[in-house]
ZATORBA-420808 format. One record per atom (N, C-alpha, C, O, CB): residue number from 0; atom name; x, y, z. Coordinates in steps of 0.001 Angstrom, whole numbers, plus 500000, padded with zeros to 6 digits. Glycine has a CB too. Layout:
# ZATORBA-420808
miza;milum;xx;yy;zz
NUM;CA;X;Y;Z
...
# end
This chain:
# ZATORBA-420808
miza;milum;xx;yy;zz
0;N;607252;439925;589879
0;CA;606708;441222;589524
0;C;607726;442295;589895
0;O;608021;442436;591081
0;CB;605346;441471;590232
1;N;608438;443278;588689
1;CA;609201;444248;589079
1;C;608343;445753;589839
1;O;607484;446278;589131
1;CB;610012;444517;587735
2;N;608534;446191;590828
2;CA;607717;447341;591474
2;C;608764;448176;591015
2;O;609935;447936;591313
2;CB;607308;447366;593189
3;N;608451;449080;590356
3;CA;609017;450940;590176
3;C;609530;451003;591591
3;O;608862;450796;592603
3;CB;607520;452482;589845
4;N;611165;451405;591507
4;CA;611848;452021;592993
4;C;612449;453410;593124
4;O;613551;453663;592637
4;CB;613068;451151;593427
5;N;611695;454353;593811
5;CA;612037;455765;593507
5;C;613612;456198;594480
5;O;614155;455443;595287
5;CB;610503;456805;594017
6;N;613981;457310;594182
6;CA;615432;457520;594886
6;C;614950;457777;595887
6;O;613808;458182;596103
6;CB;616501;458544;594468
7;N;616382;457412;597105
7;CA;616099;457991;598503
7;C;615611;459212;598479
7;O;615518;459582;597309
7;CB;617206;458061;599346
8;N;615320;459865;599092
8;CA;615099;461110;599420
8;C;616081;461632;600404
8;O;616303;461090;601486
8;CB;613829;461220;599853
9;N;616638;462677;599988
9;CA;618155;463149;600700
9;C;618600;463225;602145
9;O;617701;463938;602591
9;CB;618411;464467;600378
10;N;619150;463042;602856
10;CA;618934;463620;604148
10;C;619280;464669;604183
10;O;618667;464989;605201
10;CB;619402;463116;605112
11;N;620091;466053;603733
11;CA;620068;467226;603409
11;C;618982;468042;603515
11;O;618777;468975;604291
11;CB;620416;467245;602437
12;N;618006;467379;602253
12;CA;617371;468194;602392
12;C;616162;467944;603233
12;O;615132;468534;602907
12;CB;617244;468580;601350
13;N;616142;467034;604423
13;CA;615138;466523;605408
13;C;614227;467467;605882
13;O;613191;467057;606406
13;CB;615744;465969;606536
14;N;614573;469405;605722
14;CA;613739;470455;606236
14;C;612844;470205;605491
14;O;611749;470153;606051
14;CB;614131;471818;606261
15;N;612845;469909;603782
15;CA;611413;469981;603055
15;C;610371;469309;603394
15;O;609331;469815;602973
15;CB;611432;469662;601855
16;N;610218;468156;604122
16;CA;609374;467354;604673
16;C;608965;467207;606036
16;O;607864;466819;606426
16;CB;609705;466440;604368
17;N;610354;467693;607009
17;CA;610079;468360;608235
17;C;610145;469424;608697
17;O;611257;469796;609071
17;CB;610467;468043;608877
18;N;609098;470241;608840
18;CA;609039;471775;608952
18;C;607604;471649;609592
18;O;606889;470656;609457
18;CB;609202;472786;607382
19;N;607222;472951;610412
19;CA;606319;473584;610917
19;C;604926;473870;609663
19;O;603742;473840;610000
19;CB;607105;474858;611519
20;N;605246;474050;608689
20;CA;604420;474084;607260
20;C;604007;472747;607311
20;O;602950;472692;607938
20;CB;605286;474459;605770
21;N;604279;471934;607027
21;CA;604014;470463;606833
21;C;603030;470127;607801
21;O;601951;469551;607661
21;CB;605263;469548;606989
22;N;603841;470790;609254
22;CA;602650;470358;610402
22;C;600951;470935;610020
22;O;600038;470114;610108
22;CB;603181;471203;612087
23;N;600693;472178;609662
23;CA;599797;472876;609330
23;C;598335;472794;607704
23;O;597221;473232;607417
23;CB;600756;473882;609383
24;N;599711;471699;607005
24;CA;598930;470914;605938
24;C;598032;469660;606433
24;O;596867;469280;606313
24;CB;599979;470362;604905
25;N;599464;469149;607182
25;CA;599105;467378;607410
25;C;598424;467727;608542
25;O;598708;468767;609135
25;CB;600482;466037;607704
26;N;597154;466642;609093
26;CA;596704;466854;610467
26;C;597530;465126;610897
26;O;597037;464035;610614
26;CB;594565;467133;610664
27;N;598213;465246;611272
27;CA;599248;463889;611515
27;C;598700;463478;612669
27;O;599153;462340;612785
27;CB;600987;464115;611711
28;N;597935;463708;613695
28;CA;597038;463130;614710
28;C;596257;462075;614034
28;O;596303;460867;614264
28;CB;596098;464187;615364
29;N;595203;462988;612770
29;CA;594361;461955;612173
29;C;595571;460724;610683
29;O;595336;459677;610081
29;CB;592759;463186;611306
30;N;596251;461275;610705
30;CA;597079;460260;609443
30;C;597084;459502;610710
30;O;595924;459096;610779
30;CB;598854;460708;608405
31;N;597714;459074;611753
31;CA;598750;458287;612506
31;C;597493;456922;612792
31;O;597564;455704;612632
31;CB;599551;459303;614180
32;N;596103;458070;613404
32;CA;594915;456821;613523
32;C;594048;456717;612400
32;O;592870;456524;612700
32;CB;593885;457005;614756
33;N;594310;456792;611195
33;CA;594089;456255;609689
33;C;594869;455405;609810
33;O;594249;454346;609906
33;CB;594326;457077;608414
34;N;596225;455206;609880
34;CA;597229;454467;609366
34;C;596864;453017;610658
34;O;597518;452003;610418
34;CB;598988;455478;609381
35;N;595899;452928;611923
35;CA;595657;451937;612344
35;C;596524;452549;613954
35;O;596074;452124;615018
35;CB;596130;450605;611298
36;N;597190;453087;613965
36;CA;598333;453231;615669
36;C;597241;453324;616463
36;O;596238;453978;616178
36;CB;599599;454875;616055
37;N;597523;452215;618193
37;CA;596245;452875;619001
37;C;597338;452377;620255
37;O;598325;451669;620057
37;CB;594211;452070;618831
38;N;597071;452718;621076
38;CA;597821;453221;622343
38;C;598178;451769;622772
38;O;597418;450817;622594
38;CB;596857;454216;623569
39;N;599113;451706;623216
39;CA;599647;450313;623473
39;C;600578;449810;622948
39;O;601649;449477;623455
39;CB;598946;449491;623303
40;N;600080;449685;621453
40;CA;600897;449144;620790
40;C;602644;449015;620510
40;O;603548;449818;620743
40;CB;600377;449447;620074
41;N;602656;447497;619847
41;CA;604374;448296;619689
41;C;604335;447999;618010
41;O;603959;446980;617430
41;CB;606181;447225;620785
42;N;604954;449487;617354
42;CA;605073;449639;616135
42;C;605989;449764;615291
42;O;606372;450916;615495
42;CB;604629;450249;615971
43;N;606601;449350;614475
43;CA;607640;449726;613409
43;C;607470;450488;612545
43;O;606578;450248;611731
43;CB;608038;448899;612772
44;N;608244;451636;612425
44;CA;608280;453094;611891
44;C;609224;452402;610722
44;O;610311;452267;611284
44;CB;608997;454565;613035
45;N;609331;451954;609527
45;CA;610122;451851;608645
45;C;610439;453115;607467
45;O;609713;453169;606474
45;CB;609681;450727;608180
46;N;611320;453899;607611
46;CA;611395;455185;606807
46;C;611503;456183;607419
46;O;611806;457224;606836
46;CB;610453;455454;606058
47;N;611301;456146;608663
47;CA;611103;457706;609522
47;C;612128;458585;608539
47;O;611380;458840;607595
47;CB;611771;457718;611577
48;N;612661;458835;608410
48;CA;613926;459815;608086
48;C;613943;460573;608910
48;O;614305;459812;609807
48;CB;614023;460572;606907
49;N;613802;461897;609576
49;CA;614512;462809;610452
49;C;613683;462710;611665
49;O;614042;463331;612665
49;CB;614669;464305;609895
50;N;612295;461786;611691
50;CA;611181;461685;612398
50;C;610381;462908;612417
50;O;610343;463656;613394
50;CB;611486;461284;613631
51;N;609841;463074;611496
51;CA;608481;463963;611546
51;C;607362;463214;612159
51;O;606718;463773;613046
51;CB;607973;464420;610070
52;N;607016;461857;611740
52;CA;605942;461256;612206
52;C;606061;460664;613305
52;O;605046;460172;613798
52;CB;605492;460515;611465
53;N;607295;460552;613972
53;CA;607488;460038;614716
53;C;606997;460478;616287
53;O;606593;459738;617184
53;CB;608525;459899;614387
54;N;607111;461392;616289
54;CA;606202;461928;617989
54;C;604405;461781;617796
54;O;603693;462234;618692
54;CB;606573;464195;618421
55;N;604064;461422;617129
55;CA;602557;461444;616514
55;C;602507;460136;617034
55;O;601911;459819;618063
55;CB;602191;461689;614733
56;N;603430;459054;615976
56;CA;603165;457656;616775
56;C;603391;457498;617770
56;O;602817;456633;618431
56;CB;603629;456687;616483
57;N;604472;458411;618327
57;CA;605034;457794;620311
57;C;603358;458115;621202
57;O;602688;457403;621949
57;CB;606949;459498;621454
58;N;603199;459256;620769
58;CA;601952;459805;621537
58;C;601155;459256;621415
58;O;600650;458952;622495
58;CB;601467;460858;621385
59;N;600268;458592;619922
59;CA;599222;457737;620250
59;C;599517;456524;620461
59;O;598462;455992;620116
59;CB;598341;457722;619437
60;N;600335;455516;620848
60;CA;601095;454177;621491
60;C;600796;454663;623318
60;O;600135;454015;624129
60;CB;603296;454076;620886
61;N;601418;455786;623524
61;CA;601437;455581;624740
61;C;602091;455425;625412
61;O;602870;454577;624977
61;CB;601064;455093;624992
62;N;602466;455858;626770
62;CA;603465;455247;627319
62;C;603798;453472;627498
62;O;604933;453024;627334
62;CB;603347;455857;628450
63;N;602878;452800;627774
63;CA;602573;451674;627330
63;C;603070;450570;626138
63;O;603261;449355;626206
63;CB;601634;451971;627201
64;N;603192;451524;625026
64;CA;603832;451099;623822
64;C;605140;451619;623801
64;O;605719;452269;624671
64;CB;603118;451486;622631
65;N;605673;451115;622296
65;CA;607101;450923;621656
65;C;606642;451422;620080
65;O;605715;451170;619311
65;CB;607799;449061;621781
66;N;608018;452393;620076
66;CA;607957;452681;618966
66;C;609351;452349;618172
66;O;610408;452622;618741
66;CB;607517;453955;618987
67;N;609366;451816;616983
67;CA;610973;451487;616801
67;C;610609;452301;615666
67;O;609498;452288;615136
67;CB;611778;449758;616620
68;N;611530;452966;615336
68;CA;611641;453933;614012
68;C;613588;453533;613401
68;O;614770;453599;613738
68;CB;611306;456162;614712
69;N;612770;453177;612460
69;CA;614209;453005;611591
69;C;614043;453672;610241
69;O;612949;453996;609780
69;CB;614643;451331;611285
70;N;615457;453892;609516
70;CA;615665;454724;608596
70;C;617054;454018;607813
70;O;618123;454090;608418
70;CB;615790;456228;609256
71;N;617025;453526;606837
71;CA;618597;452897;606269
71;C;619476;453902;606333
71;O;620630;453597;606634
71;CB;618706;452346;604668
72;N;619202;455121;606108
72;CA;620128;456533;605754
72;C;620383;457227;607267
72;O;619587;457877;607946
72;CB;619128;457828;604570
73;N;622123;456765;607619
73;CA;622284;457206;609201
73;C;621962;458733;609488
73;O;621441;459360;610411
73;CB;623885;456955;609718
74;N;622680;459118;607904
74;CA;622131;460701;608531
74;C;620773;461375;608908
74;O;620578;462403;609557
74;CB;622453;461613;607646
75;N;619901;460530;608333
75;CA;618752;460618;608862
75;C;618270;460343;610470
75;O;617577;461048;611203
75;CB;618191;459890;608084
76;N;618947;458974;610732
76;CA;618667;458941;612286
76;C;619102;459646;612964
76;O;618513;459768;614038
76;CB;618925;458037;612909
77;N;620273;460441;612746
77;CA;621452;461284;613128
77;C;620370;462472;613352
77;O;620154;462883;614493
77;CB;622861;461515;611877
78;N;619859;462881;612497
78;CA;618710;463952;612957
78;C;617801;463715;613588
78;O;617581;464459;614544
78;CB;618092;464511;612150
79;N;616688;462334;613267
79;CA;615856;462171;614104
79;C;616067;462147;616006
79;O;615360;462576;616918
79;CB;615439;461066;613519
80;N;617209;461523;615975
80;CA;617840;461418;616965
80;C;618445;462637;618074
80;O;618506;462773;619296
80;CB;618642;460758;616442
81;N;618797;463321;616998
81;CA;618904;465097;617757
81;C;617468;465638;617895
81;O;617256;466304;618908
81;CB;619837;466458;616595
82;N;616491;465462;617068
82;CA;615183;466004;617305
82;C;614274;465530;618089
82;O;613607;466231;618850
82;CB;614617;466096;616366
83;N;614158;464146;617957
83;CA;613108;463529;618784
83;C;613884;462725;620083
83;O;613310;462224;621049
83;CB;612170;462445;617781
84;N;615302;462748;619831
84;CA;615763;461570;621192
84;C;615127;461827;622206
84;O;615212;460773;622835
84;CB;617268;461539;621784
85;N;614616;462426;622724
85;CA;614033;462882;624352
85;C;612739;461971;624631
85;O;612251;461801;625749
85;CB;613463;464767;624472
86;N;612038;461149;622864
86;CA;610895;460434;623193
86;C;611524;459393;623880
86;O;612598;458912;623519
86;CB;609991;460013;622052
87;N;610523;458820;625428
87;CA;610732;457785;626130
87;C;610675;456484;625293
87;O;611576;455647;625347
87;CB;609844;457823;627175
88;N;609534;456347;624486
88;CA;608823;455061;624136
88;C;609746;455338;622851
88;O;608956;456155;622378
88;CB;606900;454902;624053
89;N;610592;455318;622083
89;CA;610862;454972;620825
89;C;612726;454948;621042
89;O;613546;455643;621642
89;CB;610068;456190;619620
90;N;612763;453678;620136
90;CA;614360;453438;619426
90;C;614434;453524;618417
90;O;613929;452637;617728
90;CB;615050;452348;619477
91;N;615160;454729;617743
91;CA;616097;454898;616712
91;C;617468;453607;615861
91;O;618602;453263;616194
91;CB;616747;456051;617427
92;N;616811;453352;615020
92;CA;617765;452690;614569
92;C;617913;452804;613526
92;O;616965;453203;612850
92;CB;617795;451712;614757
93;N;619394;452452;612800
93;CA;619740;452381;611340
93;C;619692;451227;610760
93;O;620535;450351;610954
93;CB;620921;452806;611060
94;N;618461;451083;609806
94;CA;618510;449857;609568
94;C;617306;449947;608100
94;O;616455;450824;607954
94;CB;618127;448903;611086
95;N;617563;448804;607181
95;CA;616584;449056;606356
95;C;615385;447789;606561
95;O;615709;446770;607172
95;CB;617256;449191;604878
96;N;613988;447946;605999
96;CA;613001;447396;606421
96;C;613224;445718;605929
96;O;612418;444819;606165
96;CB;611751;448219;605890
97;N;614422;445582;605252
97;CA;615285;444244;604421
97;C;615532;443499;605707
97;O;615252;442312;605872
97;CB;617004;444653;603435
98;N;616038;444230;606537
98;CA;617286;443463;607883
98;C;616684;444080;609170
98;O;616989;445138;609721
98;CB;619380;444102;607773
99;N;615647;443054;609551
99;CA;615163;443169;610978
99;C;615780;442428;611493
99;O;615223;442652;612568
99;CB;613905;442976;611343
100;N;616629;441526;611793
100;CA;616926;440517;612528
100;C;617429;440868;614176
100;O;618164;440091;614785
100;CB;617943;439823;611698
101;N;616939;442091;614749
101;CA;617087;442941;616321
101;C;615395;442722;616575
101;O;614955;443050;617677
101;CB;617760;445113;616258
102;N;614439;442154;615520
102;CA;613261;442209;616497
102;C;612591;440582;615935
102;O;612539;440082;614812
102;CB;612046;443885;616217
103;N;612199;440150;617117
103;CA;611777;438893;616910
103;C;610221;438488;616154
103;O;609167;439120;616088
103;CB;611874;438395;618242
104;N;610582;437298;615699
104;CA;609472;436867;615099
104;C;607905;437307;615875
104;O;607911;437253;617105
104;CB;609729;435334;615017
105;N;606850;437649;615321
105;CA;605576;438347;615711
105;C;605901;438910;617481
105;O;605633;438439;618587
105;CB;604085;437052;615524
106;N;606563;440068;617019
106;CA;606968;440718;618118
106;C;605897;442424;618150
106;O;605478;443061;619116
106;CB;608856;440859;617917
107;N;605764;442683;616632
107;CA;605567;443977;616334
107;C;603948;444029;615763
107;O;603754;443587;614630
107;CB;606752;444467;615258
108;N;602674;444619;616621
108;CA;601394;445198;616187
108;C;601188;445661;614640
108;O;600463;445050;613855
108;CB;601184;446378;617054
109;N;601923;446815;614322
109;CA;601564;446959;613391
109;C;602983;448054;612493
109;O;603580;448899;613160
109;CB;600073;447406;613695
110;N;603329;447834;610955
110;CA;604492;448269;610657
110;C;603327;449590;610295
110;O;602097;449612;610247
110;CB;605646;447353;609493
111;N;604274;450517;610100
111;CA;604069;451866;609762
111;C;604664;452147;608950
111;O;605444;452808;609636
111;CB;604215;452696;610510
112;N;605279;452315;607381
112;CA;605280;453195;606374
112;C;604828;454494;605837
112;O;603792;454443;605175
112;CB;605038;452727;605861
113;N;605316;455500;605965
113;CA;605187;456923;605560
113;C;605713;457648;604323
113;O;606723;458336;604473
113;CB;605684;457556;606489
114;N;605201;457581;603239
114;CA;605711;457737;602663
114;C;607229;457362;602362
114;O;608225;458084;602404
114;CB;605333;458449;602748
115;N;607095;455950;602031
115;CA;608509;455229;602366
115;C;608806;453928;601277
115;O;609786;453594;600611
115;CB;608439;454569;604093
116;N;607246;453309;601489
116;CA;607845;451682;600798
116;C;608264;452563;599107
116;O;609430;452557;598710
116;CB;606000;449861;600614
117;N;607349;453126;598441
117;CA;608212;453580;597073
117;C;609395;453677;597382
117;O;609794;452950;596473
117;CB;607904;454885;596392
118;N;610274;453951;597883
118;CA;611639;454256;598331
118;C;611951;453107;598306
118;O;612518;452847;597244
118;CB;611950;454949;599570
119;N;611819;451854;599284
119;CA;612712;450597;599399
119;C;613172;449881;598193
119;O;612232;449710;597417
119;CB;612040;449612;600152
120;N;614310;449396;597759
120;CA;614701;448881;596645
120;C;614650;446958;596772
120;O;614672;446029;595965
120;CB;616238;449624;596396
121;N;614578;447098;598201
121;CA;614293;445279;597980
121;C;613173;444911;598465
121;O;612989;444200;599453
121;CB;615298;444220;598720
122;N;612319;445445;597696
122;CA;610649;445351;598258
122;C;610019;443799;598805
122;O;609027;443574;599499
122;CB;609564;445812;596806
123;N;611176;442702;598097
123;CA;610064;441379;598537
123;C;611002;440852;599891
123;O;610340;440420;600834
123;CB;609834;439794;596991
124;N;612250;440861;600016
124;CA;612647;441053;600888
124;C;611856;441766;602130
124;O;611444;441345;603211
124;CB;613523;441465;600458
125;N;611837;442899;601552
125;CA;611397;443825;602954
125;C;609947;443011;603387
125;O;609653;442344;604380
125;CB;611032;445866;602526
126;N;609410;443282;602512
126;CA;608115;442484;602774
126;C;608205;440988;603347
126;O;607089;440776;603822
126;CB;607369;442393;601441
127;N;608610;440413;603439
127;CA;608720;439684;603626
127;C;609180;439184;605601
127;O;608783;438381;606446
127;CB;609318;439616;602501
128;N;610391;440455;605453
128;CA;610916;440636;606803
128;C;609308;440810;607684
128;O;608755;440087;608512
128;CB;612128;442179;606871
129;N;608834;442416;606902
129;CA;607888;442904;607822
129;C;606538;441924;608218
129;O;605757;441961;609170
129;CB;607442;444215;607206
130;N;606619;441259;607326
130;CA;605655;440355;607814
130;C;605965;438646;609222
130;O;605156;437964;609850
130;CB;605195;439886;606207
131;N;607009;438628;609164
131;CA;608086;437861;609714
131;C;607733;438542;611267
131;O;607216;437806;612107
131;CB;609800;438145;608917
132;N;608061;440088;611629
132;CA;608008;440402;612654
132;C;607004;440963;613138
132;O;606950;441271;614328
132;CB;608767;440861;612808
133;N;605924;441216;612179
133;CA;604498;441472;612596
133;C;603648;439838;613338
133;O;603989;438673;613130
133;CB;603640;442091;610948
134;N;602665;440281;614081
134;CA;601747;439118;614997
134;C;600584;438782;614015
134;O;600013;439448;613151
134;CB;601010;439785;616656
135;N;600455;437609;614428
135;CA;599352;437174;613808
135;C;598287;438217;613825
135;O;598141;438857;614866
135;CB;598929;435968;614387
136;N;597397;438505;612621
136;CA;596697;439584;612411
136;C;597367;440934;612442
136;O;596630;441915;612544
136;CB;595753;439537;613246
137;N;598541;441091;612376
137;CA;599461;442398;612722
137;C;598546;443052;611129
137;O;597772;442531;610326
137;CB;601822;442117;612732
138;N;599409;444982;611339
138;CA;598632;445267;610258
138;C;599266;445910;609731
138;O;599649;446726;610570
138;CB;597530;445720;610325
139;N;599885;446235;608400
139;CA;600865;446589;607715
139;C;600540;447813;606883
139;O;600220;447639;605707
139;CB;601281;445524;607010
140;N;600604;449262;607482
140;CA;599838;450336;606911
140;C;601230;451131;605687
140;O;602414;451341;605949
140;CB;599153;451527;608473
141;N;600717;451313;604808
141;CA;601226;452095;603886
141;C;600464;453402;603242
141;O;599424;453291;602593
141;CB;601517;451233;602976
142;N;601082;454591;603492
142;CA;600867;455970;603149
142;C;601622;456297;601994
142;O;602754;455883;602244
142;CB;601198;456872;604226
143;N;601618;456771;600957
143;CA;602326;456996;599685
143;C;601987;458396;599023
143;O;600954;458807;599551
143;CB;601962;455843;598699
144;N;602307;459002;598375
144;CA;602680;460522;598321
144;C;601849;460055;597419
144;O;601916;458894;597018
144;CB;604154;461416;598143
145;N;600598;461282;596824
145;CA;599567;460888;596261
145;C;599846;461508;594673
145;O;599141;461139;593733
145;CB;598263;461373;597109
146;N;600976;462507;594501
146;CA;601294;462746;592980
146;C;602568;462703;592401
146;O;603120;463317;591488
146;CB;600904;463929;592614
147;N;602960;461616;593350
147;CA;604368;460733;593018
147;C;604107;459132;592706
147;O;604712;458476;591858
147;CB;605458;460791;594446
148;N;603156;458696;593512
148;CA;602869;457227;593418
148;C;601556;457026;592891
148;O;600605;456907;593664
148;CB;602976;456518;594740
149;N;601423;456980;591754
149;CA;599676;456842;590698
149;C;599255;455903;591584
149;O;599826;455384;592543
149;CB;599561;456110;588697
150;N;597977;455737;591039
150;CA;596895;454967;591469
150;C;597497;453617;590308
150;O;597230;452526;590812
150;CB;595095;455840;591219
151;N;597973;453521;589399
151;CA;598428;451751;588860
151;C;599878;451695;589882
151;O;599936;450592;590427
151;CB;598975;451503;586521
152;N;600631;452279;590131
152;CA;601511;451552;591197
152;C;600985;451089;592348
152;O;601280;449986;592808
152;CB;602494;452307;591640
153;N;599843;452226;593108
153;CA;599470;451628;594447
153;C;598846;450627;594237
153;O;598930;449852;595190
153;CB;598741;452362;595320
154;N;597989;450107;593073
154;CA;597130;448741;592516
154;C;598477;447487;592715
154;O;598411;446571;593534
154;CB;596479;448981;590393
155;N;599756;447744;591678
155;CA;600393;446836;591962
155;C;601156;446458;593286
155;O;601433;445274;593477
155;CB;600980;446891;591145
156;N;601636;447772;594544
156;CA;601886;447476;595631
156;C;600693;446216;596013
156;O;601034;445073;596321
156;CB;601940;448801;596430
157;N;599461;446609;595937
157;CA;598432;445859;596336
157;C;598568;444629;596410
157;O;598470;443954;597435
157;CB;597520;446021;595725
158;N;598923;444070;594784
158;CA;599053;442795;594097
158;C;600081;441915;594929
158;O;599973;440757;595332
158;CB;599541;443022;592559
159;N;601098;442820;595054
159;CA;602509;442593;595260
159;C;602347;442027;596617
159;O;602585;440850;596889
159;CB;603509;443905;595131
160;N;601843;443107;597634
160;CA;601709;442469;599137
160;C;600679;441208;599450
160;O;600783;440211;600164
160;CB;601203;443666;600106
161;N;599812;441633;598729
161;CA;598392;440549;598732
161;C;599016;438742;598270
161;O;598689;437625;598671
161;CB;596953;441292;597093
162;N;599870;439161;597414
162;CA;600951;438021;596912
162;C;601644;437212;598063
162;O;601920;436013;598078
162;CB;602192;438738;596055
163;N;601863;438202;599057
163;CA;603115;437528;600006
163;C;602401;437254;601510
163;O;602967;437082;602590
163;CB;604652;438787;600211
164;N;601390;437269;601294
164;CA;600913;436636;603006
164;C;600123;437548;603605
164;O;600195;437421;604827
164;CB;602199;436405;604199
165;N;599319;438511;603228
165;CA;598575;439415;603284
165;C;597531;439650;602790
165;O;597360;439597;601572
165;CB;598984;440050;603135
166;N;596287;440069;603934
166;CA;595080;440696;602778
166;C;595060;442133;603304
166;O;595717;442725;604160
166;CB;593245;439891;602840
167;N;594194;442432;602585
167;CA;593863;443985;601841
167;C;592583;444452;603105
167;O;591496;443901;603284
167;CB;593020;443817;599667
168;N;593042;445380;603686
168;CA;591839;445915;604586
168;C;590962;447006;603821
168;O;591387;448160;603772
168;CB;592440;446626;606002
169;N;590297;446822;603493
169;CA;588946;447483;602934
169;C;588789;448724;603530
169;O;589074;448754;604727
169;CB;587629;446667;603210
170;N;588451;449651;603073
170;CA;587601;451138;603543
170;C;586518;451290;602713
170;O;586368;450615;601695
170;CB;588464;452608;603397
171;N;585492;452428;603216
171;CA;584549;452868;602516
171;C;584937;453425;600975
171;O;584373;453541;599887
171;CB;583971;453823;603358
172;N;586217;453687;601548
172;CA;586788;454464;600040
172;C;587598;454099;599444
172;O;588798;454281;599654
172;CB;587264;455618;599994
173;N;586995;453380;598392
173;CA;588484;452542;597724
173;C;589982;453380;597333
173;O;591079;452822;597342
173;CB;588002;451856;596097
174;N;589819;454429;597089
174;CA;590661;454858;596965
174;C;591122;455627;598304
174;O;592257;455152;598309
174;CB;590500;455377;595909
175;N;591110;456090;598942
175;CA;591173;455867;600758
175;C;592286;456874;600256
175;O;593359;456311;600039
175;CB;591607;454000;601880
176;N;592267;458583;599965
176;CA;593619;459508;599663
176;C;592738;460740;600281
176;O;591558;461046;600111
176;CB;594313;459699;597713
177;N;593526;461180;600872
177;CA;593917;462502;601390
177;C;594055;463811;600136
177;O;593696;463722;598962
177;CB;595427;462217;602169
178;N;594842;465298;600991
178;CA;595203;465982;600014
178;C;596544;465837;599188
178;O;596840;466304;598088
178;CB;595094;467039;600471
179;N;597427;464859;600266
179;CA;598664;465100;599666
179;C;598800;463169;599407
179;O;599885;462934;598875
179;CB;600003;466141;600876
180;N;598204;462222;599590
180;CA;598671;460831;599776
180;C;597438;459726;599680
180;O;596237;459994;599665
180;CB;599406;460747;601235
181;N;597993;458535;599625
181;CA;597320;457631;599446
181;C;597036;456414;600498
181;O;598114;456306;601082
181;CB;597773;457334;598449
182;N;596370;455690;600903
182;CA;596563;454802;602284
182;C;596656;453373;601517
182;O;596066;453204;600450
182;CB;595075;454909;603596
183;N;597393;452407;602098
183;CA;596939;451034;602099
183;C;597105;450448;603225
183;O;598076;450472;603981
183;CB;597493;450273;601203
184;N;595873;449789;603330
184;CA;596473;448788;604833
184;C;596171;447172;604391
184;O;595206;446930;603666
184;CB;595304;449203;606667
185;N;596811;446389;604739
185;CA;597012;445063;604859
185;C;596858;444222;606490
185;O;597070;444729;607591
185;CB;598412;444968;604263
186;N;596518;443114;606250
186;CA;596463;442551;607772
186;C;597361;441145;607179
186;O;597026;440474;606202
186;CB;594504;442214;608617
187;N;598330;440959;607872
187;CA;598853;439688;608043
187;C;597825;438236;607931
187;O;597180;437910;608929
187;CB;599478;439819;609405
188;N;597763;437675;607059
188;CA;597014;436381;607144
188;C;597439;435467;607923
188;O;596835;434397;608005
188;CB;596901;435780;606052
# end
């Protein structure tokens, strides 16, 4: 199955998505525990780019937890890294969600995607990884920009993951979207 792969998103222009505005749209407290994060945990941030979401997840993990936030695009970590380095609980790395091979087999609670998997270009790969380093029952949350990614792509993400070793976590709301995005979550079979 070919999945639609959208362009990176620049690191240039990383202010449009991280800004003080954004904070005031998004309530990113409630995205972070939609998306499944609960204190403890250790999570994989795949996409962070400059880390906007990223102090949201350190905070609800906990001191307790791990946050690994990776981004393929260095200049992106390059910022996250000037912005958020001071979080205790999280490592920055450059790396795409293709090439985990720094975290071990069911090492990781639950992956985190933010507006991201549309972006990855080797989706069964990646998938594949992320499921590799997620735990038995781990839970594989995906957020997707809600008037960039239709409702027939997020159906075929569905297909696509449900395909590779995954089921589909249910909500009251099948369509489970916000003002600006869309949710999927998966649990590792």
């Amino acid at each position: 199955m070919k999945l639609k792969t959208y362009d990176l998103f620049p690191a240039f222009l990383s202010f449009v998505i991280d800004n003080k505005i954004r904070s005031l749209i998004e309530n990113m407290d409630k995205n972070v525990q939609a998306m499944g994060v609960e204190r403890g945990m250790k999570v994989l941030e795949a996409g962070c780019g400059s880390g906007f979401v990223t102090p949201f997840i350190s905070k609800a993990v906990g001191n307790e937890g791990l946050v690994i936030s990776i981004d393929i695009q260095e200049k992106m970590i390059e910022k996250a890294k000037r912005k958020r380095g001071h979080l205790q609980n999280v490592d920055f790395r450059t790396s795409g969600a293709s090439d985990l091979k720094f975290i071990e087999d069911g090492f990781i609670d639950l992956a985190f995607l933010y507006y991201s998997f549309h972006e990855i270009s080797g989706k069964e790969e990646s998938v594949n990884e992320l499921r590799r380093v997620l735990k038995p029952n781990g839970i594989l949350s995906i957020k997707e920009p809600k008037f960039e990614v239709f409702q027939k792509d997020r159906e075929s993400y569905k297909k696509f993951i449900t395909e590779r070793g995954f089921s589909t976590v249910e909500t009251e709301n099948s369509e489970n979207c916000d003002l600006l995005g869309c949710y999927l979550k998966f649990v590792k079979s």
